[in-house]
Structure formats: structure tokens, C-alpha cells
C-alpha positions as CSV (number, residue, x, y, z in Angstrom):
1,X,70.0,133.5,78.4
2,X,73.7,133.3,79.8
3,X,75.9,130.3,78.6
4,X,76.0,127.4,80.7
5,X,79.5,125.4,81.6
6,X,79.7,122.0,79.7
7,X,78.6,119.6,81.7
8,X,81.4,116.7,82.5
9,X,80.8,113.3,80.9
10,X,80.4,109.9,82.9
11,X,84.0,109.5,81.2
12,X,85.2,112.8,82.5
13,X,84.0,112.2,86.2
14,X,86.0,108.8,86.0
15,X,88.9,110.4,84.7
16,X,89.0,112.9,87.6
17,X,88.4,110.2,90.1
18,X,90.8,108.3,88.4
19,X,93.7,110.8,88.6
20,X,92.6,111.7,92.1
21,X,93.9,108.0,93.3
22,X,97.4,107.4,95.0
23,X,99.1,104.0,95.0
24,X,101.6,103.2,97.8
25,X,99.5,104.3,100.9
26,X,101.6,102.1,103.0
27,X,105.2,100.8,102.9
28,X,105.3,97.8,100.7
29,X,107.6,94.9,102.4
30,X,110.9,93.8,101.2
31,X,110.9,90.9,99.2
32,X,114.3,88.8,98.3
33,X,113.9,85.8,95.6
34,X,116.8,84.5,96.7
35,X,115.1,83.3,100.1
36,X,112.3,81.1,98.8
37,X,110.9,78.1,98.7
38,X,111.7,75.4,95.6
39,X,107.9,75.1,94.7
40,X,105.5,77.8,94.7
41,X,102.5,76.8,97.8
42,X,104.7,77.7,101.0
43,X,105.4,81.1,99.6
44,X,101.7,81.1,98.8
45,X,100.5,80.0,102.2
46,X,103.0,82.6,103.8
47,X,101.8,85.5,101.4
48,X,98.3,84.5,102.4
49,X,99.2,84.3,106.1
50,X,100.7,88.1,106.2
51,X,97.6,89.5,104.0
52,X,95.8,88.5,106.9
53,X,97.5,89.5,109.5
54,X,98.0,93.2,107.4
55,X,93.8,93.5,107.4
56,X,93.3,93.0,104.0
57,X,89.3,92.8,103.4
58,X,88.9,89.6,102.3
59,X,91.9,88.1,100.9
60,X,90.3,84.8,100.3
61,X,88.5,86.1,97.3
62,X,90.2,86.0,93.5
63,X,89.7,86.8,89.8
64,X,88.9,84.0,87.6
65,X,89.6,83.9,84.2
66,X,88.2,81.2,82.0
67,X,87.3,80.8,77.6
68,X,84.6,80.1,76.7
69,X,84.1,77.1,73.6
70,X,85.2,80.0,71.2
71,X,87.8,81.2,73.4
72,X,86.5,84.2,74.3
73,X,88.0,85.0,77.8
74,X,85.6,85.6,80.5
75,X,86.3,86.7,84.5
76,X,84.4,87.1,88.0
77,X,85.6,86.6,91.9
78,X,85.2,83.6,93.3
79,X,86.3,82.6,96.6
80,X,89.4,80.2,97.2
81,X,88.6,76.7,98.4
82,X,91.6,75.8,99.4
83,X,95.4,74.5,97.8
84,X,97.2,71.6,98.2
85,X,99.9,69.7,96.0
86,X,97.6,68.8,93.6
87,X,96.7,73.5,93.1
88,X,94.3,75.5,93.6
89,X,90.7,74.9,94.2
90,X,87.3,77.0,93.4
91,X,83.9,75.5,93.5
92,X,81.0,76.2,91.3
93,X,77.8,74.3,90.5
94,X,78.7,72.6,86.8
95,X,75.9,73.9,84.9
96,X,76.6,77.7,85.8
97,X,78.3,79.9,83.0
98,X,82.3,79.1,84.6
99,X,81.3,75.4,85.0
100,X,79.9,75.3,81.3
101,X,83.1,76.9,80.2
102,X,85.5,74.9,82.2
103,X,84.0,72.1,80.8
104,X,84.2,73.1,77.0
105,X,88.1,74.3,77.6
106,X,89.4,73.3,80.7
107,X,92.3,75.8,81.3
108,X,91.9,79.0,83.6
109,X,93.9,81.8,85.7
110,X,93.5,83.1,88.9
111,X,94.5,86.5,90.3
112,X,95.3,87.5,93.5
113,X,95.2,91.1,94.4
114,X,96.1,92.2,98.3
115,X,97.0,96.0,98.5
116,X,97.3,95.9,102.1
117,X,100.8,94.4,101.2
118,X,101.3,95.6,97.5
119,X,101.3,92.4,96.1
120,X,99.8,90.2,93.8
121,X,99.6,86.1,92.9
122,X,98.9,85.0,89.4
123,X,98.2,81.3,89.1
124,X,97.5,79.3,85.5
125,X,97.0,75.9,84.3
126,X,94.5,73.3,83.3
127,X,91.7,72.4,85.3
128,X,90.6,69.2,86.6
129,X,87.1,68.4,88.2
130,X,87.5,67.0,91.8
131,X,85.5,63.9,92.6
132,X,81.9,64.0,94.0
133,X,82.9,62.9,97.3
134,X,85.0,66.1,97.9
135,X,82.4,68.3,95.9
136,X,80.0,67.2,99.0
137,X,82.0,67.8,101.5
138,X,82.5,71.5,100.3
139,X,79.3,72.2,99.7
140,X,78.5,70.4,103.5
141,X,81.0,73.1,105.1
142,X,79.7,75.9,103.7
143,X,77.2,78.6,105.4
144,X,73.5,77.6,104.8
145,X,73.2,80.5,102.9
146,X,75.8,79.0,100.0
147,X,73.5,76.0,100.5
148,X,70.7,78.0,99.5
149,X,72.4,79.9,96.5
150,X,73.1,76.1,95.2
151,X,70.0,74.9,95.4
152,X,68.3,78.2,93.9
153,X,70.1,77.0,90.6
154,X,69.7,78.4,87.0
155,X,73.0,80.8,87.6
156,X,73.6,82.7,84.6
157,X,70.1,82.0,83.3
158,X,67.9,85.0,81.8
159,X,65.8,86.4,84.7
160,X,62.1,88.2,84.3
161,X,62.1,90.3,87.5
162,X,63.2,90.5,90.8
163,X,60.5,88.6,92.3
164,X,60.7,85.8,90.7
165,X,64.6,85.4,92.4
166,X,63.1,86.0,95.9
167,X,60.7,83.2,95.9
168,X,63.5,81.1,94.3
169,X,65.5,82.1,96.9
170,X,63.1,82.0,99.9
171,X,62.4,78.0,98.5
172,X,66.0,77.6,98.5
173,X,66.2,78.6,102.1
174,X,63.4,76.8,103.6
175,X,64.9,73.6,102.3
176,X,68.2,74.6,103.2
177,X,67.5,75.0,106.7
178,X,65.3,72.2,107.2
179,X,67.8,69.7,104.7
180,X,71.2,71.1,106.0
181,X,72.6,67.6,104.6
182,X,70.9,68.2,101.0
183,X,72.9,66.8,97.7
184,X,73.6,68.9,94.9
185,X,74.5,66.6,92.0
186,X,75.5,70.2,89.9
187,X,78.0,71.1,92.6
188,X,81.5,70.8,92.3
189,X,85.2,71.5,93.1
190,X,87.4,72.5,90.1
191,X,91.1,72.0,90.8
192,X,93.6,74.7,88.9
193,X,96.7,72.2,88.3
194,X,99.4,75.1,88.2
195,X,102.1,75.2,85.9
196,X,103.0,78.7,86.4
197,X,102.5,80.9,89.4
198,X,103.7,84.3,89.2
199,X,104.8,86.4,92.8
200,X,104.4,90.4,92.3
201,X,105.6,92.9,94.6
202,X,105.1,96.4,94.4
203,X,107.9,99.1,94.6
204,X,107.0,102.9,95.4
205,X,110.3,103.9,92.9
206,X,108.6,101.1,90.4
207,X,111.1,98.5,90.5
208,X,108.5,95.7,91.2
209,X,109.6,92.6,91.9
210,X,108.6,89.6,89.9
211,X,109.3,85.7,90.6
212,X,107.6,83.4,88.5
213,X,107.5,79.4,89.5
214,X,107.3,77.4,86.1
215,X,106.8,73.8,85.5
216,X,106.4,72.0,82.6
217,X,103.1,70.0,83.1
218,X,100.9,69.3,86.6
219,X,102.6,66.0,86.7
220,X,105.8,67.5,87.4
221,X,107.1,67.8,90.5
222,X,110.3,70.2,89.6
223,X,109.7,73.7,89.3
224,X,112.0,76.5,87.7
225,X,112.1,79.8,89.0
226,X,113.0,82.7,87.3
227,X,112.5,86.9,87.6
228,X,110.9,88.7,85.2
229,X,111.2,92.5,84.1
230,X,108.6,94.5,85.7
């Protein structure tokens, strides 16, 4: 019998896959600090806007990052809710995993990631529940299939098989549909109360810029800016 070739490792495939990838696919923007905004949500808002307009996939969706009640850090996407003066929302139903742990240490981070214009948004600070009224009317302008995944329930929860979701889920449905107006108590809006957001832009030659908007609790309405090494 001849000798066979090794055969590569999941490890080895990723690392050929890995080296195989090439940042910098199109020309990243300029970006001067000097010409922004005092407080961080314009520049947001305009970031957002030119995402959009570059194509990115969608560029609503983010990386949050919460502890749990032994601070162990934890992460998913989520989709953005919206942003006003008060910072950035995300909904969830209460008793899910994030909800739980929002609840037991009410801080988080979100992360922004659009490569369509090199750049990225990091957001932190504590996190306040919005009131039911506002929960409601989220939930009401959602798609009836986000209806539905609220109403299925028991997010996080051990699952015995496949099936069991799909009736769940075909229960959810038929009530969603035929209840488009339907309460649930469990969802709700959870307000990130920034005290530092972070601005990164990507530099082919690796001179990334970095502005980060600081401010010393939610309350305050003066913000410091300030670059950071890359």
C-alpha cells in the first residue's frame, strides 16, 4: 500500500481560507475629525445614511454584547430600533437570554461593522428599559412574522426536536395573523444610554482613523472628543 497525503485539518482548511481573504476591496472614504459634529448621533445618522447608499447588506443589523450575573460576556446581532437623544435602541422579549442578562447587569456594547465603507461604530453604556407603551408600539410595527417569533416564546430555552418548534411556530402564526394587534407583556425596548461612541475608519496603508465621543454619564449633555492610536 502506497502512503497517503495527510489529510488537512478543519483548522488547516480555515487557515487557507483565512489567508486566501483580501481587505480593502474598494477605496475607503476620507475621513477628517476635524469636521464633525459636537455629539456623536449626526455623525451616526450620516455614517448610516452613506452605508446605505454604498449597498451594504443590511446595515441595520449589530453585535450586542452583554454580561451575564457573573460577568461573563456574551454577544449575537440584533437589529437597531432606532436612536435618538436619549441612544440607541434594541428590542428583545425580557425573559429571553439578553433580556435576562440586561436585567441582572444592565450595561452593554454595540458594534457596527459596514465594509462597504471600511468603517465601524462602537457604542457602550448602561441600559435602560423603555416604557411599555413604546415596547407596543415596536412590536405593532413590526412584520407579522416578528409578531409570531414573540409570541412563540421560550427563546433560549432547551429544545427536544425540530418539530416541536414548528408547531410552536405555526400556533404563533395563526394567532399572529388573525390578532395582528396582540400584547406581548415579555416584549420590550432596551435603550443603550451612550457614554462612549467610538468612529473607525479603515486605511489601506493602516493608518486607521479613530474618533471616540466620550461623556461622563447619560445625563450629560457635553461630549469630549478625542483620537485614538489605531
Amino acid at each position: 500500500m502506497g502512503d497517503h497525503p495527510p489529510m488537512d485539518t478543519p483548522a488547516d482548511i480555515l487557515d487557507t481560507l483565512l489567508r486566501g481573504q483580501r481587505p480593502w476591496q474598494s477605496e475607503p472614504p476620507v475621513f477628517d475629525p476635524a469636521d464633525t459634529p459636537a455629539e456623536p448621533l449626526p455623525l451616526f445618522v450620516a455614517w448610516f445614511a452613506e452605508a446605505v447608499e454604498a449597498g451594504q447588506p443590511e446595515p441595520h443589523t449589530l453585535a450586542l454584547a452583554t454580561v451575564d450575573a457573573d460577568d461573563a460576556p456574551d454577544v449575537r446581532t440584533v437589529t437597531l430600533r432606532g436612536a435618538d437623544a436619549r441612544g440607541w435602541r434594541v428590542a428583545t422579549r425580557a425573559d429571553s437570554r439578553k433580556g435576562r442578562q440586561l436585567a441582572a447587569s444592565p450595561r452593554a456594547a454595540l458594534g457596527f461593522h459596514w465594509p462597504a465603507r471600511s468603517r465601524q461604530i462602537r457604542v457602550r453604556g448602561p441600559v435602560l428599559p423603555a416604557s411599555p407603551e413604546e415596547s407596543r408600539a415596536d412590536l405593532r410595527a413590526r412584520s407579522t412574522g416578528a409578531l409570531a417569533a414573540a409570541l412563540t416564546g421560550r427563546q433560549s430555552a432547551p429544545l427536544g426536536s425540530l418539530d416541536e418548534l414548528a408547531r410552536a411556530s405555526a400556533e404563533a402564526w395563526r394567532t399572529a395573523r388573525a390578532e395582528p394587534e396582540r400584547d406581548v407583556p415579555q416584549w420590550t425596548v432596551y435603550v443603550v444610554a451612550a457614554t462612549e461612541v467610538e468612529f473607525w475608519q479603515g486605511d489601506p496603508g493602516r493608518r486607521h482613523v479613530r474618533l471616540v465621543y466620550r461623556r461622563p454619564s447619560p445625563r450629560s449633555p457635553e461630549w469630549t472628543r478625542q483620537l485614538l492610536w489605531p
